[in-house]
mmCIF file of the C-alpha atoms, coordinates in Angstrom:
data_MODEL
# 
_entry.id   MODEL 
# 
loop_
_atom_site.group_PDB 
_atom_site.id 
_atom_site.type_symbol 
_atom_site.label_atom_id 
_atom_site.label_alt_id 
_atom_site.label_comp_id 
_atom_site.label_asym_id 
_atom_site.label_entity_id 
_atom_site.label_seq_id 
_atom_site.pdbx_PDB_ins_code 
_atom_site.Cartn_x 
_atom_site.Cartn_y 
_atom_site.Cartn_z 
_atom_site.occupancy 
_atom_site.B_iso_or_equiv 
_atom_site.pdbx_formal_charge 
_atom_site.auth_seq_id 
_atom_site.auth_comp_id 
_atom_site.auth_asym_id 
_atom_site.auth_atom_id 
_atom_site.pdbx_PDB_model_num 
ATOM 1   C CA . UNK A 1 1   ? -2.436  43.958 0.785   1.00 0.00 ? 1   UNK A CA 1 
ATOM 2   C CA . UNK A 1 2   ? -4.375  46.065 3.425   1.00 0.00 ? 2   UNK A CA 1 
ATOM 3   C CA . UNK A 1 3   ? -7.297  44.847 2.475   1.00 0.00 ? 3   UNK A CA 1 
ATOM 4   C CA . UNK A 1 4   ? -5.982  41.152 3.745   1.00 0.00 ? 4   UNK A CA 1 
ATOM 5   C CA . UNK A 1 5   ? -3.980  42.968 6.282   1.00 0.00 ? 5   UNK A CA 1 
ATOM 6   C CA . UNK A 1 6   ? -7.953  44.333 7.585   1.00 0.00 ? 6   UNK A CA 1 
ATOM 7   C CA . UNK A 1 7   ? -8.913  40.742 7.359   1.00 0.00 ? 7   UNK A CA 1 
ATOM 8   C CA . UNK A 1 8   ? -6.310  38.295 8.435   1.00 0.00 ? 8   UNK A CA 1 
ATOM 9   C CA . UNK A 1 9   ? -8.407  36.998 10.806  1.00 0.00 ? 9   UNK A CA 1 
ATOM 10  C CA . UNK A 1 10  ? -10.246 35.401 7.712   1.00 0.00 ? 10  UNK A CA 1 
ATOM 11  C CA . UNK A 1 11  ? -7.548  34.864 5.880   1.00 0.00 ? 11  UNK A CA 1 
ATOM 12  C CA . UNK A 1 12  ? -4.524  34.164 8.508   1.00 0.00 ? 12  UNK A CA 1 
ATOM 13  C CA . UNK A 1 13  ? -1.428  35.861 8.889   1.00 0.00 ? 13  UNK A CA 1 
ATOM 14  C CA . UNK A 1 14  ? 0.177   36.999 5.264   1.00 0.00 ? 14  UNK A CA 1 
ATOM 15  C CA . UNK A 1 15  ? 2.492   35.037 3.588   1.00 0.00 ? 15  UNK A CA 1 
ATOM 16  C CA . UNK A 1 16  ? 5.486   37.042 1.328   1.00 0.00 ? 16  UNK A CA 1 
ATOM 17  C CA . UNK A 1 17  ? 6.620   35.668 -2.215  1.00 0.00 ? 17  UNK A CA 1 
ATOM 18  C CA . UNK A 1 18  ? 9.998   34.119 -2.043  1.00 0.00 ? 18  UNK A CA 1 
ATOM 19  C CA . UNK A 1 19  ? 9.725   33.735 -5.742  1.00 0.00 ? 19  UNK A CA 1 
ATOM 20  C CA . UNK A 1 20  ? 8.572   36.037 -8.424  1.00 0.00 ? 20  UNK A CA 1 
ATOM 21  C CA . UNK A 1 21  ? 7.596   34.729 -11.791 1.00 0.00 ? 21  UNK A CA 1 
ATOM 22  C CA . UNK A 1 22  ? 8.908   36.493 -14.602 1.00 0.00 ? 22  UNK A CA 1 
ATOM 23  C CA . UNK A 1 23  ? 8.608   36.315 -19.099 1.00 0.00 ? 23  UNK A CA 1 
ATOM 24  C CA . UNK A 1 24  ? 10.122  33.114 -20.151 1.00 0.00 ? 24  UNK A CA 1 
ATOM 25  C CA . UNK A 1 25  ? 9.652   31.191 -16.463 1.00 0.00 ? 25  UNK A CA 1 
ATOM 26  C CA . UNK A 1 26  ? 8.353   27.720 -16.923 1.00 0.00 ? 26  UNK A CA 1 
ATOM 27  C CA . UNK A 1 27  ? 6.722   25.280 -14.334 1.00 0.00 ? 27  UNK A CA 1 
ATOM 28  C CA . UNK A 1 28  ? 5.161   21.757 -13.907 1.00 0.00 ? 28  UNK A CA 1 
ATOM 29  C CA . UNK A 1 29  ? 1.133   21.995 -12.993 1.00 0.00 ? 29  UNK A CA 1 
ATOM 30  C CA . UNK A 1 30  ? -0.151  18.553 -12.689 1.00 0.00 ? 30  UNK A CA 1 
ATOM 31  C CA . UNK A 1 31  ? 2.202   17.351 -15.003 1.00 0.00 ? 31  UNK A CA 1 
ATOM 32  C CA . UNK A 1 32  ? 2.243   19.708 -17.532 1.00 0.00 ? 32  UNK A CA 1 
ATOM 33  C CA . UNK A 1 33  ? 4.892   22.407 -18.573 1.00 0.00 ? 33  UNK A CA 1 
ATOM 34  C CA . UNK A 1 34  ? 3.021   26.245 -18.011 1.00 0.00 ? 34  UNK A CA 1 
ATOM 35  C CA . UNK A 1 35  ? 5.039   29.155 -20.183 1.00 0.00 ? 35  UNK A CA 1 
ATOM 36  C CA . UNK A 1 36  ? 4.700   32.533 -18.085 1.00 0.00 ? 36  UNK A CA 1 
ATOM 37  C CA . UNK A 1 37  ? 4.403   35.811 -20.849 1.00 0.00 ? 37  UNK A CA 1 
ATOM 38  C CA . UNK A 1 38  ? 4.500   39.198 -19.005 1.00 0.00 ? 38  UNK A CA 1 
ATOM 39  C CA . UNK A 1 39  ? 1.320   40.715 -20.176 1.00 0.00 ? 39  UNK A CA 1 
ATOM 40  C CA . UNK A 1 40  ? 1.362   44.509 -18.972 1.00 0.00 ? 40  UNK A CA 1 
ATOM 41  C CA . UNK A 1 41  ? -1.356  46.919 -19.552 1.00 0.00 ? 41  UNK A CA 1 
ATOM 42  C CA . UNK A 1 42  ? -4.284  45.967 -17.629 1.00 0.00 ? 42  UNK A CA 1 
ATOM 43  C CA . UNK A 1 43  ? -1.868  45.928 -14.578 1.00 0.00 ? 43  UNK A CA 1 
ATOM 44  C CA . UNK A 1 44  ? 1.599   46.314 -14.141 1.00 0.00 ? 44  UNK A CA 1 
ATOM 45  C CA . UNK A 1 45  ? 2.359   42.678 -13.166 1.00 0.00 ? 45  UNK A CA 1 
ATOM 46  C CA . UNK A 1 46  ? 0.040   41.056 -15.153 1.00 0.00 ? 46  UNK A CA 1 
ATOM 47  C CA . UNK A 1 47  ? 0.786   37.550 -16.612 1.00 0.00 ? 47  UNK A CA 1 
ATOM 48  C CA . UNK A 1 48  ? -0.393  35.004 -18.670 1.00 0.00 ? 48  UNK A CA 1 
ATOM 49  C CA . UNK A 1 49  ? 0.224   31.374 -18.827 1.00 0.00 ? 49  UNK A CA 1 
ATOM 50  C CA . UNK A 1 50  ? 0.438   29.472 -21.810 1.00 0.00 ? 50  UNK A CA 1 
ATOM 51  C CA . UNK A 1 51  ? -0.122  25.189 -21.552 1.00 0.00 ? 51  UNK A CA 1 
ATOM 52  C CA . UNK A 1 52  ? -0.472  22.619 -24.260 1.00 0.00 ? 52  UNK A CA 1 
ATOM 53  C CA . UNK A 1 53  ? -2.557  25.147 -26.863 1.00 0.00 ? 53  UNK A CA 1 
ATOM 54  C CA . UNK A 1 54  ? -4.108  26.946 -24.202 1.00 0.00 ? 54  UNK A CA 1 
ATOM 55  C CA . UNK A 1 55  ? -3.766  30.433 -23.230 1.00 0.00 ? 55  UNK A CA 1 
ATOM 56  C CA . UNK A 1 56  ? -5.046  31.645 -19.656 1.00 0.00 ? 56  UNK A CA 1 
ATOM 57  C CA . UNK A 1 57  ? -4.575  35.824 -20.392 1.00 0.00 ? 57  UNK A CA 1 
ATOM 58  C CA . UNK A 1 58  ? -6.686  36.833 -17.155 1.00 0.00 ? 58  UNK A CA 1 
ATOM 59  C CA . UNK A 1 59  ? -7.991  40.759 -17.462 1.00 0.00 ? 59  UNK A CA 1 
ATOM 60  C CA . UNK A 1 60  ? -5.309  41.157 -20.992 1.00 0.00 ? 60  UNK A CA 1 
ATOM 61  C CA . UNK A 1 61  ? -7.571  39.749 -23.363 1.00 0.00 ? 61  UNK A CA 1 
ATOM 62  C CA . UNK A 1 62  ? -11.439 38.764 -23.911 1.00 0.00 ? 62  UNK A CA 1 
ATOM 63  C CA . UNK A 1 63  ? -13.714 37.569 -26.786 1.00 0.00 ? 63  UNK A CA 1 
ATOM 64  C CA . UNK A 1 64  ? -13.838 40.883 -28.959 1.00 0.00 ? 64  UNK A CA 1 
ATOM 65  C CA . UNK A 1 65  ? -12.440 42.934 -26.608 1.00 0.00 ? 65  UNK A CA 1 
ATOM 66  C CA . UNK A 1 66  ? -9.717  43.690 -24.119 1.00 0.00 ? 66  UNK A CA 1 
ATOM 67  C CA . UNK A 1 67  ? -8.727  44.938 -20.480 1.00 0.00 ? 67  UNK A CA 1 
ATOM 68  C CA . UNK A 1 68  ? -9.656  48.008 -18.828 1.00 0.00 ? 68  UNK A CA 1 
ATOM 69  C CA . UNK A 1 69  ? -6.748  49.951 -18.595 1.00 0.00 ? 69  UNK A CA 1 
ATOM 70  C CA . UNK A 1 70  ? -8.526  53.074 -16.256 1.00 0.00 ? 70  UNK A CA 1 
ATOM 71  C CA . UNK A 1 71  ? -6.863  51.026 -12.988 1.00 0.00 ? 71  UNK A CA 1 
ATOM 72  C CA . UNK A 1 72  ? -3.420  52.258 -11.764 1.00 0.00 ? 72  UNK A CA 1 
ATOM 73  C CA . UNK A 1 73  ? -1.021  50.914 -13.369 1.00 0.00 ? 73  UNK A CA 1 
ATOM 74  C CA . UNK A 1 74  ? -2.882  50.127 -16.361 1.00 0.00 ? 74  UNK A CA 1 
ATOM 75  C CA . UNK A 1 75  ? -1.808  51.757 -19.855 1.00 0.00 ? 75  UNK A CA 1 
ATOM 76  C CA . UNK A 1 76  ? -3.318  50.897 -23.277 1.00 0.00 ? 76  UNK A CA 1 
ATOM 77  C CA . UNK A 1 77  ? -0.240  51.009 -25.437 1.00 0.00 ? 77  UNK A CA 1 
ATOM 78  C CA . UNK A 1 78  ? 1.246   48.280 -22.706 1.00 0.00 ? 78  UNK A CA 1 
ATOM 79  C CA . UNK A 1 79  ? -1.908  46.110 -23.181 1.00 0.00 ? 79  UNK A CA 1 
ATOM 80  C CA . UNK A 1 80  ? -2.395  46.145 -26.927 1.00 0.00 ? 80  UNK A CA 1 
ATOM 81  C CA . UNK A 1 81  ? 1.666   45.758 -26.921 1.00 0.00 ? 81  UNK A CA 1 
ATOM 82  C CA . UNK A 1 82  ? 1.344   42.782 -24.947 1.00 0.00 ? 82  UNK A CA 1 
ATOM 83  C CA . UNK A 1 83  ? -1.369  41.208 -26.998 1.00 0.00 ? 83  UNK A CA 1 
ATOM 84  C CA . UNK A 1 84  ? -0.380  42.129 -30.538 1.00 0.00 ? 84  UNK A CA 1 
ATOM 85  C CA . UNK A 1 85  ? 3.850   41.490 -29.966 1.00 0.00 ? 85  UNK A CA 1 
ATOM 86  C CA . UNK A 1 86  ? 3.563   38.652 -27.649 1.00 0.00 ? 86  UNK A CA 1 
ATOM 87  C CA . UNK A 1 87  ? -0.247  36.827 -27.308 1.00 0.00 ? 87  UNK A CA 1 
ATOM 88  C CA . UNK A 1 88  ? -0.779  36.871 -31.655 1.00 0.00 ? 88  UNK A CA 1 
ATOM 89  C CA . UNK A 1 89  ? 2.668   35.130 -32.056 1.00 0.00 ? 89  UNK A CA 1 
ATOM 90  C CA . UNK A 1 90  ? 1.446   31.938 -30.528 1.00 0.00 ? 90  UNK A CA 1 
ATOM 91  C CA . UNK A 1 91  ? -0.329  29.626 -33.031 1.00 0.00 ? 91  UNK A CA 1 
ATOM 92  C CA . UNK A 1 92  ? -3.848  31.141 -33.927 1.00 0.00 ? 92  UNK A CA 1 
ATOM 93  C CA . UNK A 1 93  ? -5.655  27.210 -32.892 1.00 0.00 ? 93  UNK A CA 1 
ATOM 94  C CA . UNK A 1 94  ? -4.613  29.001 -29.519 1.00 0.00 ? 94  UNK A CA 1 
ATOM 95  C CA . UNK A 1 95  ? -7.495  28.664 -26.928 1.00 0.00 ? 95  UNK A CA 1 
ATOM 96  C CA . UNK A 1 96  ? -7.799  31.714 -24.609 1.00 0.00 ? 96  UNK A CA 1 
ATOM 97  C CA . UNK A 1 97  ? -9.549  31.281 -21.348 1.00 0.00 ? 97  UNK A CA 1 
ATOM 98  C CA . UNK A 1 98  ? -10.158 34.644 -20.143 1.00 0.00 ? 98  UNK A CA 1 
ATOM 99  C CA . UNK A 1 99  ? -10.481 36.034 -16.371 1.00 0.00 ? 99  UNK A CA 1 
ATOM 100 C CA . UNK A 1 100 ? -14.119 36.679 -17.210 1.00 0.00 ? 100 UNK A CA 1 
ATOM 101 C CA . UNK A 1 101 ? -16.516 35.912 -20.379 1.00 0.00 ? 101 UNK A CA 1 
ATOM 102 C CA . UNK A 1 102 ? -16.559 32.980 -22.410 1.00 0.00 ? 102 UNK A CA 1 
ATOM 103 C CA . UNK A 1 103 ? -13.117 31.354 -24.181 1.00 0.00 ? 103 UNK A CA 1 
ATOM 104 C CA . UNK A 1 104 ? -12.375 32.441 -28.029 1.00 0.00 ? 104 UNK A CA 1 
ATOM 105 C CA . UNK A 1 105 ? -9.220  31.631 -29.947 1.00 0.00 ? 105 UNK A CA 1 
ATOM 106 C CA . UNK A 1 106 ? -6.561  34.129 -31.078 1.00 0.00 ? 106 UNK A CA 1 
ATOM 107 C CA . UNK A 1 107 ? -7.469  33.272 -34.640 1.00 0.00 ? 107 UNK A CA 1 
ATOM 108 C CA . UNK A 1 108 ? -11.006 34.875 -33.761 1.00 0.00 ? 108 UNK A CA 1 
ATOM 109 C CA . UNK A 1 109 ? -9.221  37.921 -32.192 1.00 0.00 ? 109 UNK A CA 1 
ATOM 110 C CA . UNK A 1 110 ? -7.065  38.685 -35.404 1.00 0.00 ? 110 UNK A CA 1 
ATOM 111 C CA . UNK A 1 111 ? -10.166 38.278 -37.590 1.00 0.00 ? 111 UNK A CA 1 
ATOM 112 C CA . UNK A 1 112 ? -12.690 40.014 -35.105 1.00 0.00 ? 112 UNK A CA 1 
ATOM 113 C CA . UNK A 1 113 ? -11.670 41.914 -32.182 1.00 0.00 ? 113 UNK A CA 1 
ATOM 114 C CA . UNK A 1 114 ? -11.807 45.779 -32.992 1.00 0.00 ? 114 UNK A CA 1 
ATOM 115 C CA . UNK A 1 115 ? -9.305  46.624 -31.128 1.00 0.00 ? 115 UNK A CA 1 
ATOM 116 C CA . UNK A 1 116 ? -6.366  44.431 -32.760 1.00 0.00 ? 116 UNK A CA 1 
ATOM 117 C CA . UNK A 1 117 ? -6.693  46.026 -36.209 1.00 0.00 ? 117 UNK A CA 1 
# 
């Protein structure tokens, strides 16, 4: 926030949530329902959204590999938590678009990513 605060002339004056989103939260996106999952590790708040098969997990998970956790906030037992308790239950057909990197499915991240097993 004070790096907007620095540079509100770009940006205008800061606006403040009047709604946090939160595990289980649903919305309508252009029509379609999007499931919010609380995804810690990488970040405290982090969240992904889950619509119609497809999984956008941000910095939580990537093809083969996962978040940094090195950030404050970040812890690795949250993260792999996240992924292995909540991500893996959806079906494995899943299609993750990551916050960086190409997309994968989570039926290539059970059979492949090292740091699932």
């Amino acid at each position: 926030m004070k790096f907007i605060e620095q540079r509100k002339m770009a940006f205008g004056k800061m606006k403040r949530a009047d709604h946090f989103l939160k595990e289980g939260d649903e919305f309508i996106f252009s029509g379609k329902k999007v499931e919010i999952i609380e995804t810690p590790g990488h970040s405290r708040g982090s969240l992904s959204y889950y619509v119609d098969g497809l999984l956008f997990s941000g910095d939580v998970l990537f093809q083969n590999s996962v978040g940094r956790t090195d950030l404050p906030g970040g812890n690795m037992e949250e993260l792999l938590y996240s992924i292995k308790e909540k991500l893996m239950k959806l079906p494995g057909e899943t299609r993750v678009f990551p916050g960086h990197g190409p997309e994968t499915t989570l039926a290539m991240e059970k059979a492949f990513n090292g740091y699932l097993r």
